[in-house]
MDAnalysis code that builds the backbone (N, CA, C; Angstrom):
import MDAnalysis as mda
import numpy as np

u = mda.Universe.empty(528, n_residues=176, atom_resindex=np.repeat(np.arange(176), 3), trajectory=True)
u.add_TopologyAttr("name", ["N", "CA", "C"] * 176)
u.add_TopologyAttr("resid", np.arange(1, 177))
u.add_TopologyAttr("resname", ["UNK", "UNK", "UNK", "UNK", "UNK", "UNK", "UNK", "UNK", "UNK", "UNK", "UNK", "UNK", "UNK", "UNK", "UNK", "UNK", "UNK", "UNK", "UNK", "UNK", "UNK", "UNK", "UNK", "UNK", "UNK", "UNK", "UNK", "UNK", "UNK", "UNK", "UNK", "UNK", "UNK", "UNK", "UNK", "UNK", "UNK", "UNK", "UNK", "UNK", "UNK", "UNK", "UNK", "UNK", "UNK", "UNK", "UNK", "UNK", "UNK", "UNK", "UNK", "UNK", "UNK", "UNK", "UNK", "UNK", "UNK", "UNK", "UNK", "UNK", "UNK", "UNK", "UNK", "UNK", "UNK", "UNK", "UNK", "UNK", "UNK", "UNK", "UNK", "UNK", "UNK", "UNK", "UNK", "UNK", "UNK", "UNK", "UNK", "UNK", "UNK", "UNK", "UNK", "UNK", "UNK", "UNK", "UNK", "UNK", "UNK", "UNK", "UNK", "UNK", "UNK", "UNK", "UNK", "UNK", "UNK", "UNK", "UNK", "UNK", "UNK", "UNK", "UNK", "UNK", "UNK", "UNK", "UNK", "UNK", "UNK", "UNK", "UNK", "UNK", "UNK", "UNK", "UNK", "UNK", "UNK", "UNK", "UNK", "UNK", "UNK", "UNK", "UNK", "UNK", "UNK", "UNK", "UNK", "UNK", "UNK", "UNK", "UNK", "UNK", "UNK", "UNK", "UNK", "UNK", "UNK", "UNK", "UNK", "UNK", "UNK", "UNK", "UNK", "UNK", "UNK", "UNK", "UNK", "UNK", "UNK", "UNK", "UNK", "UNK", "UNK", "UNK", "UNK", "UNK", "UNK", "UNK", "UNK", "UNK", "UNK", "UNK", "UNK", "UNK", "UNK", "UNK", "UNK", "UNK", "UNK", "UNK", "UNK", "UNK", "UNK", "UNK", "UNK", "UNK"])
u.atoms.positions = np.array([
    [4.972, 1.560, -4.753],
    [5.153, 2.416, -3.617],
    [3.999, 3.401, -3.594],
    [3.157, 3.825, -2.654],
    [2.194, 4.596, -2.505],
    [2.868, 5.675, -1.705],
    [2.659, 6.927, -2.083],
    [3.187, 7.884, -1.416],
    [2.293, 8.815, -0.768],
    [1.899, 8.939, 0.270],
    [0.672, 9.869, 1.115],
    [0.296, 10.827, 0.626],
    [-1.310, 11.077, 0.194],
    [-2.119, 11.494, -0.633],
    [-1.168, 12.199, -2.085],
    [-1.066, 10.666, -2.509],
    [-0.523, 10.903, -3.838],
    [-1.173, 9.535, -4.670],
    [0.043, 9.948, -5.347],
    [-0.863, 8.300, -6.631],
    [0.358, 7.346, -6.107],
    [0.202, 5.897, -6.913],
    [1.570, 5.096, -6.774],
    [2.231, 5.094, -7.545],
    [3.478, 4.937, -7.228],
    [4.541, 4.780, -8.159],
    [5.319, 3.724, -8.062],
    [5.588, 3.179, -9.111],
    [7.023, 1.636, -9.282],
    [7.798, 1.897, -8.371],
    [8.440, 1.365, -7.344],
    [9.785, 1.397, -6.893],
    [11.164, 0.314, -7.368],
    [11.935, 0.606, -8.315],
    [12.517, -0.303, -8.525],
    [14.205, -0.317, -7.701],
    [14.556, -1.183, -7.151],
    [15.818, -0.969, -6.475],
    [16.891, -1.752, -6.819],
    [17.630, -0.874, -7.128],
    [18.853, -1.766, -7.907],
    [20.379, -1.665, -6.970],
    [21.062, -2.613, -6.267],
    [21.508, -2.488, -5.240],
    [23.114, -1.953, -5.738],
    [23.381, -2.973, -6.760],
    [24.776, -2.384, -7.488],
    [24.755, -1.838, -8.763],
    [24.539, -0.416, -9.148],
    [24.096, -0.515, -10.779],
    [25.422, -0.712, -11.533],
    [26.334, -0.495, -11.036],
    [28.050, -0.447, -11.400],
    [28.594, -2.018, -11.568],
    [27.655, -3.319, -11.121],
    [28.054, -4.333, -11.291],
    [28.534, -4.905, -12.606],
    [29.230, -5.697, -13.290],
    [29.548, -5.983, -14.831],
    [28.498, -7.151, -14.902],
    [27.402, -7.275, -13.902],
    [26.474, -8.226, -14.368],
    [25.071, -7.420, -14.247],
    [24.908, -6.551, -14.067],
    [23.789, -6.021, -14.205],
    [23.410, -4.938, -15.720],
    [22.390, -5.865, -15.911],
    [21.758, -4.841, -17.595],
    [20.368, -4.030, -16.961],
    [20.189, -3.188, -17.760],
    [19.077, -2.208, -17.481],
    [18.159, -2.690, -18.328],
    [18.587, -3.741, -19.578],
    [17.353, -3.970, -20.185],
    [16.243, -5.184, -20.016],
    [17.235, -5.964, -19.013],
    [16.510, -6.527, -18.189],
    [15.283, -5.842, -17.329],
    [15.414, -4.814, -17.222],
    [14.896, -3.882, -15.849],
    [13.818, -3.478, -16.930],
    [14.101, -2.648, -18.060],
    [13.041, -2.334, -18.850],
    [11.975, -3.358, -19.643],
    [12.748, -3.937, -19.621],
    [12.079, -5.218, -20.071],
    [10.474, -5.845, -19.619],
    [10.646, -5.721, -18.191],
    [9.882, -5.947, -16.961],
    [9.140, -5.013, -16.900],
    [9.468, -4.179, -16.916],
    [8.542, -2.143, -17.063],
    [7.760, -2.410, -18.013],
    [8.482, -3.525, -18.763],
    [7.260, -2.969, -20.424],
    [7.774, -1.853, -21.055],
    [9.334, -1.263, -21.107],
    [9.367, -0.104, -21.955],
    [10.023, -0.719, -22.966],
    [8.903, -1.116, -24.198],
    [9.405, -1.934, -25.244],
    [9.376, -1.224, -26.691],
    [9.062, -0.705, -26.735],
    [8.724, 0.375, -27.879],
    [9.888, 1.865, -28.272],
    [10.575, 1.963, -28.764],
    [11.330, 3.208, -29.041],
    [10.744, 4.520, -28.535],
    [11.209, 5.163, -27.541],
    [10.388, 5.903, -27.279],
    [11.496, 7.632, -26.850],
    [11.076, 8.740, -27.298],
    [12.036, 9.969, -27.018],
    [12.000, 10.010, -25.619],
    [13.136, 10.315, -25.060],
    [13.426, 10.606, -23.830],
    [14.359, 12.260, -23.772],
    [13.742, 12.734, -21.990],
    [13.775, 14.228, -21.827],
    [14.772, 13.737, -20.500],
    [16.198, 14.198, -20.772],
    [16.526, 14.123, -18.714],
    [16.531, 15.325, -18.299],
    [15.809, 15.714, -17.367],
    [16.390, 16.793, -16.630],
    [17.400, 17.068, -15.460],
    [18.448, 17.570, -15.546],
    [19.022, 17.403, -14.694],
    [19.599, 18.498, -14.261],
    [19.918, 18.912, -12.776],
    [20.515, 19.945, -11.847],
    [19.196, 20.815, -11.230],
    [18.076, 20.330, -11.409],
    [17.022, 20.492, -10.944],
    [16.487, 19.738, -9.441],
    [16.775, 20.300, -8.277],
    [16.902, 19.693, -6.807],
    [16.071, 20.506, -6.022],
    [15.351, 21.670, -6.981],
    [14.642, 22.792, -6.138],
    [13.282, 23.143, -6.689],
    [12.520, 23.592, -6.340],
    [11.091, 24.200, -6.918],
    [11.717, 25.033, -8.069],
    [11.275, 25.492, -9.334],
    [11.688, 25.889, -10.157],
    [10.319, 26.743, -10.489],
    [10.492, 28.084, -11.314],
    [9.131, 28.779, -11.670],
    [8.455, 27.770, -12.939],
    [7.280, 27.849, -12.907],
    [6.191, 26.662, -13.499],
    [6.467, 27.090, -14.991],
    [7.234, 27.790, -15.850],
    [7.248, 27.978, -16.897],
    [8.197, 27.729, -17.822],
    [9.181, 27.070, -16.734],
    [10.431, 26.135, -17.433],
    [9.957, 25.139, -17.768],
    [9.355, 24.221, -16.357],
    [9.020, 23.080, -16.158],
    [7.586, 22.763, -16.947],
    [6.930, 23.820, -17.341],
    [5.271, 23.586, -18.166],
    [6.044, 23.208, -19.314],
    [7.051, 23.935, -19.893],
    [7.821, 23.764, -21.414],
    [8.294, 22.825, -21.276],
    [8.854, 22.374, -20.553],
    [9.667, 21.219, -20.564],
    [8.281, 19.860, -20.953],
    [7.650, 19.964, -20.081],
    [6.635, 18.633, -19.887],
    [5.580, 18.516, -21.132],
    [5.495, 19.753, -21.502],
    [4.492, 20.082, -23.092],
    [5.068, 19.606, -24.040],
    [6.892, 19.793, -24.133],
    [7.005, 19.061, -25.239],
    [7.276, 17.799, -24.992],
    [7.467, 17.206, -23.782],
    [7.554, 15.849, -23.500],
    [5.867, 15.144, -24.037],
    [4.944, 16.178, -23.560],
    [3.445, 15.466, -23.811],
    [3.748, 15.391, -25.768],
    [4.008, 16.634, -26.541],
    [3.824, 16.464, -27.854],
    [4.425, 15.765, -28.773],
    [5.729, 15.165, -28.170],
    [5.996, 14.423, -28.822],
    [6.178, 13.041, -28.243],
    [5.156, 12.465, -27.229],
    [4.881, 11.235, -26.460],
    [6.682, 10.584, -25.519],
    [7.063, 11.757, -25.403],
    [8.143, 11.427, -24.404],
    [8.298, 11.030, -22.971],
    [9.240, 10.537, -22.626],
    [9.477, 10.030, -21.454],
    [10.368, 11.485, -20.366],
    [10.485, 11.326, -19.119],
    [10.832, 12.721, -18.639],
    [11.559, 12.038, -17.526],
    [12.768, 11.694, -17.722],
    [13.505, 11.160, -16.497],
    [14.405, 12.727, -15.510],
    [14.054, 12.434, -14.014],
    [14.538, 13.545, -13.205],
    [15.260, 13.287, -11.666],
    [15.630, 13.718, -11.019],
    [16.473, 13.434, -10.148],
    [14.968, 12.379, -9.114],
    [13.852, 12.876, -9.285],
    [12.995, 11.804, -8.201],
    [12.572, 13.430, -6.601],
    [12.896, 13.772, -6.958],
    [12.720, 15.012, -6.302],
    [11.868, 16.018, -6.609],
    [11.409, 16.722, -5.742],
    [10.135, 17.686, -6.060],
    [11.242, 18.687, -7.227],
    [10.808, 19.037, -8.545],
    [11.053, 19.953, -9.083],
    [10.150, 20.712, -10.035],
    [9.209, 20.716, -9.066],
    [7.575, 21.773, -9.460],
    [6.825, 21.085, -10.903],
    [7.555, 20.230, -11.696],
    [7.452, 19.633, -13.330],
    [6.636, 18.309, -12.692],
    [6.470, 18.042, -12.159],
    [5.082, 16.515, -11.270],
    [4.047, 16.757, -11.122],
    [3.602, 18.157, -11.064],
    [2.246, 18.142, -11.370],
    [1.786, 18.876, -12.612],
    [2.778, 19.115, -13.483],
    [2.137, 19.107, -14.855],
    [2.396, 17.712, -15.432],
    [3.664, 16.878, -15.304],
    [3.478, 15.239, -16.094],
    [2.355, 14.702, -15.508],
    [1.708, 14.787, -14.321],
    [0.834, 14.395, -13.416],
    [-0.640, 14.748, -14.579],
    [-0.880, 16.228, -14.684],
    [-1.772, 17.085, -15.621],
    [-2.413, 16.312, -17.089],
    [-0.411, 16.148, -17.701],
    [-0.543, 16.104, -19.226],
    [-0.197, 14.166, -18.751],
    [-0.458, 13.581, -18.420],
    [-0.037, 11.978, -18.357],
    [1.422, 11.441, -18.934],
    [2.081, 12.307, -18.757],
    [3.433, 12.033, -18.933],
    [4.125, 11.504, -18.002],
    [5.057, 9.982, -18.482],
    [5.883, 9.498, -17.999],
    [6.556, 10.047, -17.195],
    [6.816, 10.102, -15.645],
    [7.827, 10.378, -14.952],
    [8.948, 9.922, -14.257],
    [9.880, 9.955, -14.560],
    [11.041, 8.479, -13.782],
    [11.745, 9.246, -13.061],
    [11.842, 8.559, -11.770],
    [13.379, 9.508, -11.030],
    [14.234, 8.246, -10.664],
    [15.236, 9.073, -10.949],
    [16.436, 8.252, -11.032],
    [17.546, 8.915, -9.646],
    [17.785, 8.121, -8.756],
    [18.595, 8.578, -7.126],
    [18.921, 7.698, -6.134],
    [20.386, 8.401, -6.059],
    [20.982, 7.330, -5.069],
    [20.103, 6.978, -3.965],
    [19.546, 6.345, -3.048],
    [18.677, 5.721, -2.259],
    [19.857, 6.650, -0.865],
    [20.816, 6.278, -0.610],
    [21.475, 6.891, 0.972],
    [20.991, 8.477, 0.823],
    [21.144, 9.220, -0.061],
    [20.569, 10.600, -0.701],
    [19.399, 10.830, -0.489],
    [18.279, 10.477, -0.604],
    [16.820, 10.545, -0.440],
    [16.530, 10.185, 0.702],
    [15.204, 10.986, 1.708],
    [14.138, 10.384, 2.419],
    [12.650, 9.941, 1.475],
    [11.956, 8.652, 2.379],
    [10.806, 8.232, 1.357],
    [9.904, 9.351, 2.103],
    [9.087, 9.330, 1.438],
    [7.671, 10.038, 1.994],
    [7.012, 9.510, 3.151],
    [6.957, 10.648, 4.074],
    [6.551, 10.506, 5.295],
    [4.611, 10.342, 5.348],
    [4.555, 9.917, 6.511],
    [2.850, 10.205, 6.517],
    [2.054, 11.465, 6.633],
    [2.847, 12.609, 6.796],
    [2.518, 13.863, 7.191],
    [3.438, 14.841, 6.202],
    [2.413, 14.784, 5.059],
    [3.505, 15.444, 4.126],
    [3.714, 17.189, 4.739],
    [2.931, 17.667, 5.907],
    [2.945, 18.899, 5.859],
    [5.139, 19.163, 6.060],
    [5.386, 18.004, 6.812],
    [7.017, 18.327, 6.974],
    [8.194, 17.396, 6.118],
    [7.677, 18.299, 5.296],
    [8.296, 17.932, 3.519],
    [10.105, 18.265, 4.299],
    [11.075, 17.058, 3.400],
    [12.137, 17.783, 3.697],
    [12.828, 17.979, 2.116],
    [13.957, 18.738, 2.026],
    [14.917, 19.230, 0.962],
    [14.769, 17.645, -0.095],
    [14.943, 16.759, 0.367],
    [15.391, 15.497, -0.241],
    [14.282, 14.350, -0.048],
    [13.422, 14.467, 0.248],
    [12.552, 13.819, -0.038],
    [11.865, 13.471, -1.657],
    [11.436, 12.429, -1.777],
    [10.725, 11.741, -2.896],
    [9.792, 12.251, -3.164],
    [8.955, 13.057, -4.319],
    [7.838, 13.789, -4.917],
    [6.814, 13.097, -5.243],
    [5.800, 13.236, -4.738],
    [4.553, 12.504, -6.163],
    [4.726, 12.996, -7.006],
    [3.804, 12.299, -8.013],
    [3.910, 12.074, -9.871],
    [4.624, 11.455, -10.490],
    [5.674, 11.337, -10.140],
    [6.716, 9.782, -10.410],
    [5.776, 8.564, -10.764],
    [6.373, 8.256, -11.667],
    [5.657, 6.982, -12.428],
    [6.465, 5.783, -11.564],
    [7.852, 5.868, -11.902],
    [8.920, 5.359, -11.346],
    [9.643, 5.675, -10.401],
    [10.269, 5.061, -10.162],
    [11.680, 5.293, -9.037],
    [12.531, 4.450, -9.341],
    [13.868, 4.830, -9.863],
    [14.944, 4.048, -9.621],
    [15.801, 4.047, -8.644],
    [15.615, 3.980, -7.226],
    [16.514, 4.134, -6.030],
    [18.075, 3.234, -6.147],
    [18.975, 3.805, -6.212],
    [20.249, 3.092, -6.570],
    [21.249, 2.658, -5.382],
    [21.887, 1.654, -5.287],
    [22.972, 1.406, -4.124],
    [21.716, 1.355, -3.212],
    [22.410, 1.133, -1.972],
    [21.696, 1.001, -0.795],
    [21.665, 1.608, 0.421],
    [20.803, 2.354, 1.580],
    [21.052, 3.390, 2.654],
    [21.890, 3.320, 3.160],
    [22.486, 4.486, 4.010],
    [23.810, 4.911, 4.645],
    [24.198, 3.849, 5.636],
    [25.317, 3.197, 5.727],
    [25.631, 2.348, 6.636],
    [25.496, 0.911, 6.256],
    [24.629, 0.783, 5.220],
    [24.409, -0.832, 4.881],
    [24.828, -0.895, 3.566],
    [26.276, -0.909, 3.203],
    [26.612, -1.228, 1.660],
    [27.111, -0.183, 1.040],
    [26.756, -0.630, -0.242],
    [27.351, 0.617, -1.254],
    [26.346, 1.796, -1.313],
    [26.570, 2.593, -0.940],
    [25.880, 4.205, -0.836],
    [26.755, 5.062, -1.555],
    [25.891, 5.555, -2.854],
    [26.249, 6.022, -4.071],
    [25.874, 7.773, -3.095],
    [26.527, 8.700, -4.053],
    [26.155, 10.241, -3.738],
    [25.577, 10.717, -5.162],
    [25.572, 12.218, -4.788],
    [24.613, 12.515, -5.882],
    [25.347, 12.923, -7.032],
    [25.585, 12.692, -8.116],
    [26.132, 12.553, -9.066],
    [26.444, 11.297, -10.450],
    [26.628, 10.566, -8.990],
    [26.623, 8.591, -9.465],
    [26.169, 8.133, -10.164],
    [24.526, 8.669, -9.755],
    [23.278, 7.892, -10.093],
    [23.509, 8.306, -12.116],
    [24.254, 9.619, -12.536],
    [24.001, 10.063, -14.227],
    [24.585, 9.025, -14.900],
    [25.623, 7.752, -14.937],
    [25.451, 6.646, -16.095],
    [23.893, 5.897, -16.042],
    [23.682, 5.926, -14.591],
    [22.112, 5.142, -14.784],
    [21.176, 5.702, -15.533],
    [21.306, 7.145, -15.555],
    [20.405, 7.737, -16.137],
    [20.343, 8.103, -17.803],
    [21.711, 8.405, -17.837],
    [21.854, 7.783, -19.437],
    [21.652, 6.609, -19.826],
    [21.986, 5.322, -19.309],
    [21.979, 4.159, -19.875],
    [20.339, 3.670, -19.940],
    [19.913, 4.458, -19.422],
    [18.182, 3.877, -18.782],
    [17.994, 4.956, -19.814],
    [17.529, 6.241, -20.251],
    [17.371, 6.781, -21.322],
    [17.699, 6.091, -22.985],
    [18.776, 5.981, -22.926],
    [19.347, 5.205, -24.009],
    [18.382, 3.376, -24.639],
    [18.565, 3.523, -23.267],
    [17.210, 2.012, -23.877],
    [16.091, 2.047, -24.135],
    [15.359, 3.102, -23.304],
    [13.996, 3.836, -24.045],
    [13.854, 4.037, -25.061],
    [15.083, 5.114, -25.574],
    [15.260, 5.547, -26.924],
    [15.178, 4.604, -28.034],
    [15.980, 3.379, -28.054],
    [16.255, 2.265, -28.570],
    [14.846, 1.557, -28.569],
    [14.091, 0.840, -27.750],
    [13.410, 0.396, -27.783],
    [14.004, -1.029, -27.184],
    [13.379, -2.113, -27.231],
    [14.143, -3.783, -27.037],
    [14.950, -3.960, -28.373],
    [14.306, -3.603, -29.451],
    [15.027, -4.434, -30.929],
    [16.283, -3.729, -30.648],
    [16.128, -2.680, -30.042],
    [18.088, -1.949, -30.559],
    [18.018, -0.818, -31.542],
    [17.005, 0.065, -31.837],
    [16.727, 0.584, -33.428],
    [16.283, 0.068, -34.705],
    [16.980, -0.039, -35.613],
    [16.281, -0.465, -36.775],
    [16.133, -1.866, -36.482],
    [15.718, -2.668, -35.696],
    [15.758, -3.995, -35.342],
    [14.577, -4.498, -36.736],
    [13.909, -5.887, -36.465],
    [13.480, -6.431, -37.553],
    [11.937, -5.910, -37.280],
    [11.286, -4.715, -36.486],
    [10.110, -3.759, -36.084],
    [10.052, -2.632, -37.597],
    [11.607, -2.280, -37.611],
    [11.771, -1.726, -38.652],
    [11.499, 0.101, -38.065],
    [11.706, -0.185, -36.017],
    [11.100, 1.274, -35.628],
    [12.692, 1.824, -35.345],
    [13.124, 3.224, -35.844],
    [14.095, 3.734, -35.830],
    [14.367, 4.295, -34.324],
    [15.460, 4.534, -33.665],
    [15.489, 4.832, -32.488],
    [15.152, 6.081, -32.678],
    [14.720, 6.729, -31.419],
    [14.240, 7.906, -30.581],
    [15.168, 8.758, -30.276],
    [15.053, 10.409, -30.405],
    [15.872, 11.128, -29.910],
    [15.965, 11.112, -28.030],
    [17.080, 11.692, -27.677],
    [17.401, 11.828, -26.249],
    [17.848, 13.240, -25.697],
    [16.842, 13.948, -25.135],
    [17.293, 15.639, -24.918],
    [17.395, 15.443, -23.648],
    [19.143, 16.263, -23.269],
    [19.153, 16.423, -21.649],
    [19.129, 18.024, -21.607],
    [18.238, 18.947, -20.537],
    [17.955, 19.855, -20.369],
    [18.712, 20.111, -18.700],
    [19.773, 21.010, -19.161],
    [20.337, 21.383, -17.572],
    [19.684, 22.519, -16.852],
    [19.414, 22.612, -15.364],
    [18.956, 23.360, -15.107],
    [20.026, 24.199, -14.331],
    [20.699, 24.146, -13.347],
    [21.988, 24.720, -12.655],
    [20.905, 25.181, -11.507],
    [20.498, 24.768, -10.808],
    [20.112, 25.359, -10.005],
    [20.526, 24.424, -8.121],
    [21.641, 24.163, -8.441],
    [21.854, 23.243, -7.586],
    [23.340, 24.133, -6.193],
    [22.960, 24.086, -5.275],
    [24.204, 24.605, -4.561],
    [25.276, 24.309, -4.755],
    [26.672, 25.105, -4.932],
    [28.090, 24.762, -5.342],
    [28.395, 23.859, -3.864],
])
């Protein structure tokens, strides 16, 4: 997905993630996220945030070669993973989000951010199918963390690489 004067990012779309036939490590698999790797979620973050949460947050994602999964939404932390080359994944219901327009000057609330490495857009838009809300999308986001962490072998697999820690960082900054 190319997003107007931005970089590209993966779009991956997964129509039922709730199906009893769908694995995520299939999905990572394909990504290439094969290696055990620490994962950062951030979550309740839906708004611009001051640059000194989000610099901390992404510094220690850079120092200890972590992954930084986030709602897929501008939350000011995309152009420092952007900065420090850190992994960015957003993870969001697809009926929930607008994609990026050609005229970014009329940005809306819910629109898709550059710096995203990824996109996991989940379920499918309003009116055609299963349209997940915002909340839904957090087993995907654990279970998709969790396999990072792991790596393909599973942990101590026959690599002999131990799994990866998994930090979720809440932000609360979300309207009641």
């Amino acid at each position: 997905m190319m997003i107007p004067n931005g970089h590209t990012a993966k779009l991956v779309r997964i129509n039922n993630p709730q199906n009893q036939d769908f694995r995520i490590s299939e999905v990572c698999d394909r990504l290439k996220f094969i290696q055990p790797t620490p994962v950062v979620i951030v979550g309740g973050a839906k708004s611009e945030r001051p640059g000194k949460t989000m610099a901390g947050i992404c510094r220690a994602a850079f120092n200890t070669g972590a992954f930084v999964i986030d709602s897929g939404l501008g939350t000011c932390i995309e152009r420092f993973c952007l900065r420090k080359g850190v992994m960015l994944l957003g993870v969001c219901p697809e009926a929930e989000v607008d994609y990026p327009r050609l005229n970014p000057a009329n940005r809306t609330n819910n629109e898709l951010a550059n710096g995203h490495s990824h996109f996991f857009s989940l379920g499918k838009e309003k009116g055609k199918g299963l349209a997940l809300k915002w909340g839904q999308e957090t087993p995907m986001k654990f279970d998709l963390a969790k396999r990072i962490s792991i790596g393909r072998k599973g942990g101590y697999g026959s690599t002999g690489a131990p799994q990866c820690k998994m930090l979720s960082v809440i932000i609360g900054d979300n309207e009641p």
